[in-house]
Backbone as CSV, one residue per row, in Angstrom:
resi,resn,N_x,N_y,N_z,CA_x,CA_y,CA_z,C_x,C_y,C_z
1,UNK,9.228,3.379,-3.668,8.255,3.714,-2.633,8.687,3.098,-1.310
2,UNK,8.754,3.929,0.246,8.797,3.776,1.223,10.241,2.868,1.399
3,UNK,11.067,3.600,0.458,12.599,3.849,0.587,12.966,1.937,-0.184
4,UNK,12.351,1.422,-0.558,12.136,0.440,-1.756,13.040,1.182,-2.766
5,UNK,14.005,0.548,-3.373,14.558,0.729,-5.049,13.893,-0.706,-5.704
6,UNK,13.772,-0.296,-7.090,12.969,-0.942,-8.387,14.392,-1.466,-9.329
7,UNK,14.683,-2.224,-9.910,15.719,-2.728,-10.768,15.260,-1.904,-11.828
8,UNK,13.991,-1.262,-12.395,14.200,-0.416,-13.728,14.181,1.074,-13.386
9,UNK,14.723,1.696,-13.731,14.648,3.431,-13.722,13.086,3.900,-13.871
10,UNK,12.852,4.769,-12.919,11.475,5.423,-13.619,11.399,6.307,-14.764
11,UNK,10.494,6.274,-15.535,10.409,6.903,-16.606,8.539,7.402,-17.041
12,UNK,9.383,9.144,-17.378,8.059,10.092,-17.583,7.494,9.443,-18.982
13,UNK,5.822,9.120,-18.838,5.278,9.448,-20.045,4.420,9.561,-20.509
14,UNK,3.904,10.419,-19.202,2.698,12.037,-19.722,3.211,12.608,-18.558
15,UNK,3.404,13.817,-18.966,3.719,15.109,-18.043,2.412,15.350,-17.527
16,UNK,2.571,15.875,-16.162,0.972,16.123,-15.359,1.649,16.368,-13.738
17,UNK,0.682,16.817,-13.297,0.675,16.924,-12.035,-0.309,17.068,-11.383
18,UNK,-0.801,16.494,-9.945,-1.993,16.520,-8.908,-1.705,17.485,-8.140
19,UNK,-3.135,18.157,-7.982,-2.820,19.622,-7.024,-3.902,19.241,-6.184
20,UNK,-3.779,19.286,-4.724,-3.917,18.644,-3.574,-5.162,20.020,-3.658
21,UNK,-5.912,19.870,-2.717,-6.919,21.140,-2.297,-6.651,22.068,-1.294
22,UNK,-5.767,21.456,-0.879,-4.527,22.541,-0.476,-3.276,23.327,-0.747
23,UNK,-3.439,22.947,-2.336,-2.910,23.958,-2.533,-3.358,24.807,-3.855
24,UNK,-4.702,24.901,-3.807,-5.867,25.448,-4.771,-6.836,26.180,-3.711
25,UNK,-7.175,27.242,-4.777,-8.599,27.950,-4.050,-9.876,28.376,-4.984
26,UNK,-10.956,28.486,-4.910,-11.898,29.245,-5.834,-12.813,30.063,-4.877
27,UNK,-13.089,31.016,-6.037,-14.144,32.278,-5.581,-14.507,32.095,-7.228
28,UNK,-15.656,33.051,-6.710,-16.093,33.311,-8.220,-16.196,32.713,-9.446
29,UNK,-15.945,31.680,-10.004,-15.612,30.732,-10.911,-13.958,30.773,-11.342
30,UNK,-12.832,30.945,-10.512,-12.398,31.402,-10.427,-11.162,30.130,-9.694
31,UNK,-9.846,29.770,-10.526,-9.157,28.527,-9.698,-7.848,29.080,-9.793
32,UNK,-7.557,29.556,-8.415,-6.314,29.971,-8.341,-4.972,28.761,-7.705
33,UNK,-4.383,28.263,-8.617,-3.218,27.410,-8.234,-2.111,28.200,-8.012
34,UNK,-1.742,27.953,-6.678,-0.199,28.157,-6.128,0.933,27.624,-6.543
35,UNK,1.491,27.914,-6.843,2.940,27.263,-8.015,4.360,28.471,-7.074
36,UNK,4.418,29.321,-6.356,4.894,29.807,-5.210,4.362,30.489,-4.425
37,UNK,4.348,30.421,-3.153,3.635,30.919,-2.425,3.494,32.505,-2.347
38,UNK,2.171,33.073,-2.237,2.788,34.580,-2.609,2.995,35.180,-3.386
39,UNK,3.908,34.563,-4.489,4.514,35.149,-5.275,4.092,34.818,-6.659
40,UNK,3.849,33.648,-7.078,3.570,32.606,-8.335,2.330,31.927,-8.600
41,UNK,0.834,32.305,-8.837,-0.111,31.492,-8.995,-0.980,30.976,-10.877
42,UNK,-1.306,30.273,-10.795,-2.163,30.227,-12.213,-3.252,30.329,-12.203
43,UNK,-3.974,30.998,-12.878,-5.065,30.861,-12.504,-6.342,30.697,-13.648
44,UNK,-7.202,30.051,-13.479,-8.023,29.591,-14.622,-9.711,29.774,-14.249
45,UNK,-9.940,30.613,-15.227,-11.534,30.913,-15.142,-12.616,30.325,-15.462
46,UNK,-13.118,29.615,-14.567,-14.149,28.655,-15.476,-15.547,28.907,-14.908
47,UNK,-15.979,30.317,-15.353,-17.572,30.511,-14.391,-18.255,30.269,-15.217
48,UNK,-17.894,30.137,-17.059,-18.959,29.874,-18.245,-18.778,28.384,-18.797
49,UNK,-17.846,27.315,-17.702,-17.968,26.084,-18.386,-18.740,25.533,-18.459
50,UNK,-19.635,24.418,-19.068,-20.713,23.710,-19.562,-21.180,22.588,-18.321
51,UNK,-20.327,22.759,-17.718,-20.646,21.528,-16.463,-21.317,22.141,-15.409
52,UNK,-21.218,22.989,-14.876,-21.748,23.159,-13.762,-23.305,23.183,-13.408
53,UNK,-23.839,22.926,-14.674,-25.379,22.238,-14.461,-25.689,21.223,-14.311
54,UNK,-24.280,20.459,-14.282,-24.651,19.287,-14.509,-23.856,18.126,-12.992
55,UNK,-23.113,19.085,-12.444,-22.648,18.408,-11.395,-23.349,18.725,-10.168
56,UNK,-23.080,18.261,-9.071,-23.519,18.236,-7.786,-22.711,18.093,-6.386
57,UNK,-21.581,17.484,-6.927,-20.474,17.383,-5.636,-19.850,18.608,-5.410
58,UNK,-18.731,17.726,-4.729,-17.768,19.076,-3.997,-15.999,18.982,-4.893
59,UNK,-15.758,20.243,-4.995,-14.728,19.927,-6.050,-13.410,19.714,-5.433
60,UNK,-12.129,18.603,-5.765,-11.544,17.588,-4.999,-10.120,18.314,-5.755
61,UNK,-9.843,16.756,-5.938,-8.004,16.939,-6.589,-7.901,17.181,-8.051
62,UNK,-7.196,18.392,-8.434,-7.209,18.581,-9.732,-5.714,17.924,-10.248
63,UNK,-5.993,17.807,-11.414,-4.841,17.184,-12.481,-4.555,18.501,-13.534
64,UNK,-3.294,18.726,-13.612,-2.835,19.659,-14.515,-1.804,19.357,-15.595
65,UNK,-2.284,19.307,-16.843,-1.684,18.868,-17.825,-1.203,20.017,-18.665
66,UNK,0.034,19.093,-19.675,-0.095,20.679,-20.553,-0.681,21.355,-21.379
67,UNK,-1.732,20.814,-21.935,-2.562,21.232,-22.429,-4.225,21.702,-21.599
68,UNK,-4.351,20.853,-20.876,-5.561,21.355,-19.801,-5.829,20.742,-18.567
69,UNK,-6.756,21.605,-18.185,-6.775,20.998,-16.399,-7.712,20.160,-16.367
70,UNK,-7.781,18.841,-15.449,-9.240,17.717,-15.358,-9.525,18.469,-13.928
71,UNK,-10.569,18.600,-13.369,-11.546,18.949,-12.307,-12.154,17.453,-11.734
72,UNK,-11.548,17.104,-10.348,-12.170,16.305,-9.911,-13.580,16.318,-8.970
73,UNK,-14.710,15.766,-8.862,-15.617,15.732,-7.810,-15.774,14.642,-6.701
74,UNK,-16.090,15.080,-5.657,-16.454,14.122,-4.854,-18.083,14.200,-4.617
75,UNK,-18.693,12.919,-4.133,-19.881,12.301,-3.926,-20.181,11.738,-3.564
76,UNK,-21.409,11.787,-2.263,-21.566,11.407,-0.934,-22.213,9.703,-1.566
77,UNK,-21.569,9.003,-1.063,-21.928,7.298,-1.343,-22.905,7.076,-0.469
78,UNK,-24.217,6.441,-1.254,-25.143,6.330,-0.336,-25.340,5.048,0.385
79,UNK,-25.052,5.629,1.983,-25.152,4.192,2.610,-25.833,2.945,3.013
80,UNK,-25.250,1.924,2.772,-26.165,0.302,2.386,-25.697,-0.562,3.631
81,UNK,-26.483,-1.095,3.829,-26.732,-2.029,5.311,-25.942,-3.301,4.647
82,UNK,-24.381,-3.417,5.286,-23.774,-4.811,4.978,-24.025,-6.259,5.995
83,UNK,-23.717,-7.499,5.482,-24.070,-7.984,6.135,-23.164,-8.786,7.049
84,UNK,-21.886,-8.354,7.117,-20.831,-8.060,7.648,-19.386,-8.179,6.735
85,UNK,-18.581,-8.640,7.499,-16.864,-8.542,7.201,-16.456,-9.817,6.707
86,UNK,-15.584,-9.930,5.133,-15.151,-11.084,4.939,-12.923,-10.460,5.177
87,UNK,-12.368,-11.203,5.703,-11.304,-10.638,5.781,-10.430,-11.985,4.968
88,UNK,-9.649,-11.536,3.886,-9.171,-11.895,2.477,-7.194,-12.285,3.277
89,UNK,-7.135,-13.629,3.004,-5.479,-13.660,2.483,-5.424,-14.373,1.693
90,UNK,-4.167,-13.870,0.719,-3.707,-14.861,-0.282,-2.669,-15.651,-0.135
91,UNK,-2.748,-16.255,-0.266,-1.826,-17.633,-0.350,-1.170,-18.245,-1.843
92,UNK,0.066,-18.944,-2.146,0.360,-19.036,-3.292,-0.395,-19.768,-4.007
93,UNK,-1.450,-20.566,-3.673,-2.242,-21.411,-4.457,-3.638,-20.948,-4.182
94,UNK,-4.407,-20.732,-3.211,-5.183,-20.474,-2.461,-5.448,-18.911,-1.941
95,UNK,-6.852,-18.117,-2.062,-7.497,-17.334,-1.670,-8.435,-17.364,-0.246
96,UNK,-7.942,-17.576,0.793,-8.384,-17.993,1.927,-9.064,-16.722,2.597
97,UNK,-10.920,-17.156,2.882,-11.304,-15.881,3.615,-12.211,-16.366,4.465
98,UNK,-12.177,-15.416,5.701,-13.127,-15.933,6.608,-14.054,-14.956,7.739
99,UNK,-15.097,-15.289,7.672,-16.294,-14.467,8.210,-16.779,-15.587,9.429
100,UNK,-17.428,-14.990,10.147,-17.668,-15.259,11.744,-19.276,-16.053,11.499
101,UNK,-19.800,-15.827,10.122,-21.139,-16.603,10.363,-20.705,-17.443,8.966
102,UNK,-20.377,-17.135,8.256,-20.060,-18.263,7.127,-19.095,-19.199,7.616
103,UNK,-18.130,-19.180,8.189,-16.618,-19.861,8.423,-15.475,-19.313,6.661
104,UNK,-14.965,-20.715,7.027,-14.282,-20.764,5.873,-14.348,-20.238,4.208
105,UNK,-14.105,-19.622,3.489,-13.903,-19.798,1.940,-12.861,-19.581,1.569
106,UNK,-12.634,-20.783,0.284,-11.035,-20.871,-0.273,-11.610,-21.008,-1.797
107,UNK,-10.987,-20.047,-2.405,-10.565,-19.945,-3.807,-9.619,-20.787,-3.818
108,UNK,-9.842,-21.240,-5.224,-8.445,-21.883,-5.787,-8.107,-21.009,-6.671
109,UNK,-6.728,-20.826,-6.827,-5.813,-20.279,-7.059,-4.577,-21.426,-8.105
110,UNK,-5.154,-22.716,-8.174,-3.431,-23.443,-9.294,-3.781,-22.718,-10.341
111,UNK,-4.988,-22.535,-10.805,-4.660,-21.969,-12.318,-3.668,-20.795,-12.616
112,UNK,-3.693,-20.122,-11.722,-3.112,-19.084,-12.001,-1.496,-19.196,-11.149
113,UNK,-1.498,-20.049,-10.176,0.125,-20.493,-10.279,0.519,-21.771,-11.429
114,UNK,0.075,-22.162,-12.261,0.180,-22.719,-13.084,0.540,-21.873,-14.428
115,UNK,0.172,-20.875,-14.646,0.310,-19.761,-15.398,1.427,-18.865,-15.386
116,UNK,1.774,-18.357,-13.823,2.983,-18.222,-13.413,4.345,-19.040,-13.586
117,UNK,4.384,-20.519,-13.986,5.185,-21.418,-14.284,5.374,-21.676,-15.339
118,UNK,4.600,-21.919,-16.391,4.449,-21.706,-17.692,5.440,-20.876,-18.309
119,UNK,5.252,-19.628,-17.771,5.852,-18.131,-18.792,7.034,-18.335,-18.087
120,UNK,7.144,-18.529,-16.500,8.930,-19.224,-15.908,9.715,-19.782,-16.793
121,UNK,8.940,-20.716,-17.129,9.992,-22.452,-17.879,10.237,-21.806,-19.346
122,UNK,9.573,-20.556,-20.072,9.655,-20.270,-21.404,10.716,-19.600,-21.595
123,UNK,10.659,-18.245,-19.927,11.158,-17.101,-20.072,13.048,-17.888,-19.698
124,UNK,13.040,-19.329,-18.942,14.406,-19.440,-18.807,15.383,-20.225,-19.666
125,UNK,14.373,-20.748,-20.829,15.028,-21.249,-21.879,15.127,-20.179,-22.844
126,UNK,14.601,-19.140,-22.694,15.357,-17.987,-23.678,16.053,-17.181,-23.084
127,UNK,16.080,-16.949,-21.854,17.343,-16.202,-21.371,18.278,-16.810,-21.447
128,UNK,18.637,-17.685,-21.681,19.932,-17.947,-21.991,20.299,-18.609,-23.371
129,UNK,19.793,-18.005,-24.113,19.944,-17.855,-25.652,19.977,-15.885,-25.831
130,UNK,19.260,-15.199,-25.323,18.447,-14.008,-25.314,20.383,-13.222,-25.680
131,UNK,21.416,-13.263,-24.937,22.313,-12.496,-24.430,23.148,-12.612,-26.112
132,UNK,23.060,-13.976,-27.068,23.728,-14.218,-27.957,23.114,-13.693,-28.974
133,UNK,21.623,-13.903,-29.111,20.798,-13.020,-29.819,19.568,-12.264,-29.294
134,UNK,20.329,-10.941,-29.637,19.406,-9.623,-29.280,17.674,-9.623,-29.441
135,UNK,17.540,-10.470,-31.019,16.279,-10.343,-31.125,15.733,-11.309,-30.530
136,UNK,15.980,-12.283,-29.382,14.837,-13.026,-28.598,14.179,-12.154,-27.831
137,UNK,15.159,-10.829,-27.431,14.336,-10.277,-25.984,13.167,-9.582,-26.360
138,UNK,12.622,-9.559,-27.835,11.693,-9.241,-27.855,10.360,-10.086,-27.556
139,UNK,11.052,-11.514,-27.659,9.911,-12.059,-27.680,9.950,-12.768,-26.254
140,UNK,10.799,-12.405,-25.198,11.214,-12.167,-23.777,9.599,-11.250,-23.498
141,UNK,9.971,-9.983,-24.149,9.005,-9.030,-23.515,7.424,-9.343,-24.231
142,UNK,7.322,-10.024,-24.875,6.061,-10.537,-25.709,5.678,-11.207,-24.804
143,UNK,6.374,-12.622,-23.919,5.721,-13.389,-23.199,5.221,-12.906,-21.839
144,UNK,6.017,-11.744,-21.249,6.017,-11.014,-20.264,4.659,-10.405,-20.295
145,UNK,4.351,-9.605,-21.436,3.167,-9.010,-21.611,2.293,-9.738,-21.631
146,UNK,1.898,-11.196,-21.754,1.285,-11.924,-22.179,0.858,-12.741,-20.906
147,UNK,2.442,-12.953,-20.130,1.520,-13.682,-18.559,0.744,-12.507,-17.973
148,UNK,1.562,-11.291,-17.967,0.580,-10.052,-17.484,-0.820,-9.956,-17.592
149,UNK,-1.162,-10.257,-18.697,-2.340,-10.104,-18.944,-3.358,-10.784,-19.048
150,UNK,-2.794,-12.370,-19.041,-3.849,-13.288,-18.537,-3.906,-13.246,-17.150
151,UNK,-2.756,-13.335,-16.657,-2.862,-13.211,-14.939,-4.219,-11.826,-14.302
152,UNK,-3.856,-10.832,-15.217,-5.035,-9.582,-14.934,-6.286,-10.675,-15.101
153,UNK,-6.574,-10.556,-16.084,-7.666,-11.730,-17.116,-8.246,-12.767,-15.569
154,UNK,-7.922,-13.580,-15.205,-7.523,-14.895,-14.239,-8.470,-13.559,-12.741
155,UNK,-7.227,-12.835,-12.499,-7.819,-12.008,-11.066,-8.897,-11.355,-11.264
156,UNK,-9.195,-10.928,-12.460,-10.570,-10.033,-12.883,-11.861,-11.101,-12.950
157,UNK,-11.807,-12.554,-13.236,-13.070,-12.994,-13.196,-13.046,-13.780,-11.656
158,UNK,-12.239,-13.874,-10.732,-12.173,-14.582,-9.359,-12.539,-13.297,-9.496
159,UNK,-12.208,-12.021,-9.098,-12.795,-11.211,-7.890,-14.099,-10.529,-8.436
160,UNK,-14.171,-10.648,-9.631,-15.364,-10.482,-10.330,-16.856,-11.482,-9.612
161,UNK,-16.395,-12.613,-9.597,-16.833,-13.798,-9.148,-17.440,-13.855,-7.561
162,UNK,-16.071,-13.137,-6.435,-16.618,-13.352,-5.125,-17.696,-11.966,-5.104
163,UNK,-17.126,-11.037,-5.578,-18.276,-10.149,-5.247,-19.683,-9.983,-5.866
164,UNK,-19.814,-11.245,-6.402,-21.347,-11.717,-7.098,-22.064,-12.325,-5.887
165,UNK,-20.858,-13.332,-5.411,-21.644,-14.091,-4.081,-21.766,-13.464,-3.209
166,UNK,-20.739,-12.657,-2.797,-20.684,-12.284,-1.674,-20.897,-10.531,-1.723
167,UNK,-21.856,-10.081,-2.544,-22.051,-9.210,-3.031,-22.974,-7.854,-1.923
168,UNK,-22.762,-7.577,-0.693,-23.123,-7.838,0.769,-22.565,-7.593,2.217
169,UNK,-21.308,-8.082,1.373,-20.464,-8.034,2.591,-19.544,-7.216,2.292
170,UNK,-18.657,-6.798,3.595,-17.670,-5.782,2.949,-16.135,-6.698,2.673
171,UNK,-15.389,-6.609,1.971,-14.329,-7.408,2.229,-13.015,-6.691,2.257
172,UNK,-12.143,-7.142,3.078,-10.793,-7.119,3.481,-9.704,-7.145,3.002
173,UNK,-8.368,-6.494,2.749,-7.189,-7.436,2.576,-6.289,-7.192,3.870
174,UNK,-5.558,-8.088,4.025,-4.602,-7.445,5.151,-3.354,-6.867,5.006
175,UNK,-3.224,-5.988,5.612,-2.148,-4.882,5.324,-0.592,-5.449,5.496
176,UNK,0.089,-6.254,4.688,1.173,-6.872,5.223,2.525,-6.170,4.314
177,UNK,3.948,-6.591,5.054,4.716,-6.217,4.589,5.634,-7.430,4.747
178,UNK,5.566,-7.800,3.004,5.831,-9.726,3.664,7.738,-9.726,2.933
179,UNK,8.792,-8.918,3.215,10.052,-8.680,2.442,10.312,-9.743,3.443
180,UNK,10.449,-9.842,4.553,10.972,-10.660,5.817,11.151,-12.458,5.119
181,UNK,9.982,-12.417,3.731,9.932,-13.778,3.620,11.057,-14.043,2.962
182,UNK,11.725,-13.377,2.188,13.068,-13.596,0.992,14.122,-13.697,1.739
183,UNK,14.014,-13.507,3.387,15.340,-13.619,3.901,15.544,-14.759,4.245
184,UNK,17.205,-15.468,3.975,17.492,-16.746,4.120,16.876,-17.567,4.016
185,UNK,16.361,-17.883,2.628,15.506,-19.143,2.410,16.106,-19.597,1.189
186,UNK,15.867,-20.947,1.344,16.392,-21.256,-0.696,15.967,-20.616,-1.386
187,UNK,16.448,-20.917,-3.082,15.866,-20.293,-3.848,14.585,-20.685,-4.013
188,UNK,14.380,-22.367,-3.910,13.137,-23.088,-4.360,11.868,-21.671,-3.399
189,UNK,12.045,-21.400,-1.997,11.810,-21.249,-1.207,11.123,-19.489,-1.572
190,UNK,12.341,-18.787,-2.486,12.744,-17.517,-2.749,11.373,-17.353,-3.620
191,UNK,11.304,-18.535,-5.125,10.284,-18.606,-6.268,8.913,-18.364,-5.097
192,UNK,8.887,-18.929,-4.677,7.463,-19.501,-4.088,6.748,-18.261,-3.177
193,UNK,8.059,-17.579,-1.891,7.337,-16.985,-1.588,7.445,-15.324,-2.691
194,UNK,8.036,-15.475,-4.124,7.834,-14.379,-4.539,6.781,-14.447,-5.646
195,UNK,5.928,-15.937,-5.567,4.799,-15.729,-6.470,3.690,-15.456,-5.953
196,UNK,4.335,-15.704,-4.330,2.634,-15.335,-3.258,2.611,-14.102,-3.207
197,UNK,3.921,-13.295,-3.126,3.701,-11.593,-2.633,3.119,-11.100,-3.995
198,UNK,3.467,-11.418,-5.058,2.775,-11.114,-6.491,1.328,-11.428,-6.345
199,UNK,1.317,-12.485,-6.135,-0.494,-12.823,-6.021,-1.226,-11.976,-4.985
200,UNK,-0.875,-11.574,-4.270,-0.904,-10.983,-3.043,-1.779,-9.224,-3.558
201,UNK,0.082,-8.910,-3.957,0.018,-7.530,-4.536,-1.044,-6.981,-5.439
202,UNK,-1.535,-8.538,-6.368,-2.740,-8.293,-7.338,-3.419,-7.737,-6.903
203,UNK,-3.962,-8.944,-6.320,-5.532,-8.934,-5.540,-5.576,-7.865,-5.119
204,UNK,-4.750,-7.164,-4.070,-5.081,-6.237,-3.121,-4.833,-4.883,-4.163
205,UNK,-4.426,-4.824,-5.165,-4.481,-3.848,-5.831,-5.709,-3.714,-6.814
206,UNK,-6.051,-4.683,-6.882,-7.198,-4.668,-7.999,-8.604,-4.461,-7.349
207,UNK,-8.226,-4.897,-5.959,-9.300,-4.181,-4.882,-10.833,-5.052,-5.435
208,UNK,-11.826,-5.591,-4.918,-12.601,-6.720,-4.775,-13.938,-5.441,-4.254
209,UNK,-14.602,-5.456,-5.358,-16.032,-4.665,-5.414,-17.225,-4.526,-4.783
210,UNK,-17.626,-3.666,-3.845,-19.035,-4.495,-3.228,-20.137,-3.248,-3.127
211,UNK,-21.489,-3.106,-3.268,-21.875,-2.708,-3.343,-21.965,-2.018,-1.773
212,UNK,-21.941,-2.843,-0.670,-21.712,-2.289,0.179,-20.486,-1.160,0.855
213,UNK,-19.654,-1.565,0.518,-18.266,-0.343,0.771,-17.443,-0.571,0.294
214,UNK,-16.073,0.316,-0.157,-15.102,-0.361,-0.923,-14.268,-1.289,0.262
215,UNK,-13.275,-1.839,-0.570,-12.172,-2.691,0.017,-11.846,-1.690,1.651
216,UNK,-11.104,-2.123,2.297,-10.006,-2.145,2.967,-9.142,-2.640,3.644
217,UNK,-7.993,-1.714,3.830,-6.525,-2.551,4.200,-6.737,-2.992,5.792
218,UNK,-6.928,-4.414,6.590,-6.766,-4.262,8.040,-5.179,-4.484,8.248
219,UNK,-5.106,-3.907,9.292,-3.671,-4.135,9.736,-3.828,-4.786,11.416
């Protein structure tokens, strides 16, 4: 993404595709997908499906599988009086956010760079056993799966957590593009700032809940 290469190959595994609403139409119960312009469409009849008593939106981005199509809706979010802006950075230890009538709030964050170090110190005393015998890397990818998922575990009850308190406000992440940090620095330097862009990447992907509006990116 955004001319980024990945050290693993991508790999298919479910065939599918998103069809934009531009390049779909309906009449009649009636969904004509463009597959060439003009020339090539599919088209699928659904004026006797079971849903349409039961929905109310406006119909969005479809998914096309090989076996069947999902129908997306959209739905007008009803709007709630916030009580303003918390704007979110992460830091390698620390969740630092700050609002204009609260001031300051800081999450802590060692547990979960503590966690990050852990599966480090495991994963580098078996890599270098791993190359002589084949069957460690399984248990390479066992531990892998395993910080993964406490680390999920760890970000799911913090952001679970602020948007209890702060359940009100709208909150922030900031839109950064932090590669600039890996240049010319030690390695000590390299670890550190590549456990913040990870911590970083979480959070802002796992996106922080509010009844008032979703997340967004400031730049």
């Amino acid at each position: 993404m955004d001319g980024r290469r990945t050290k693993t190959k991508p790999v298919v595994k479910k065939k599918f595709v998103r069809v934009k609403e531009t390049l779909y139409s309906y009449k009649d119960g009636r969904i004509e997908i463009s597959i060439r312009p003009y020339e090539e469409h599919l088209v699928f009849d659904i004026s006797k499906a079971w849903f349409w008593g039961r929905t109310k939106g406006e119909m969005g981005e479809l998914i096309l599988n090989e076996k069947f199509l999902i129908i997306t809706f959209r739905f007008k979010q009803k709007t709630q009086n916030s009580k303003g802006v918390i704007v979110w950075d992460c830091n390698e230890r620390s969740l630092d956010g700050f609002n204009p009538e609260i001031g300051w709030v800081r999450v802590d964050l060692r547990r979960l760079f503590h966690i990050h170090r852990v599966y480090e110190l495991k994963r580098q005393r078996l890599q270098s056993k791993a190359s002589r015998k084949p069957s460690l890397r399984r248990v390479l990818e066992k531990y892998s799966n395993r910080e993964r998922n406490r680390v999920r575990d760890f970000i799911h009850k913090v952001t679970t957590m602020i948007s209890k308190t702060f359940k009100d406000y709208v909150h922030g992440f900031e839109d950064l593009k932090k590669e600039k940090m890996f240049n010319k620095s030690k390695s000590s330097q390299q670890k550190n700032c590549k456990k913040q862009l990870e911590n970083y990447n979480q959070f802002n992907e796992l996106q922080i809940k509010s009844p008032a509006s979703k997340p967004s990116q400031l730049n």
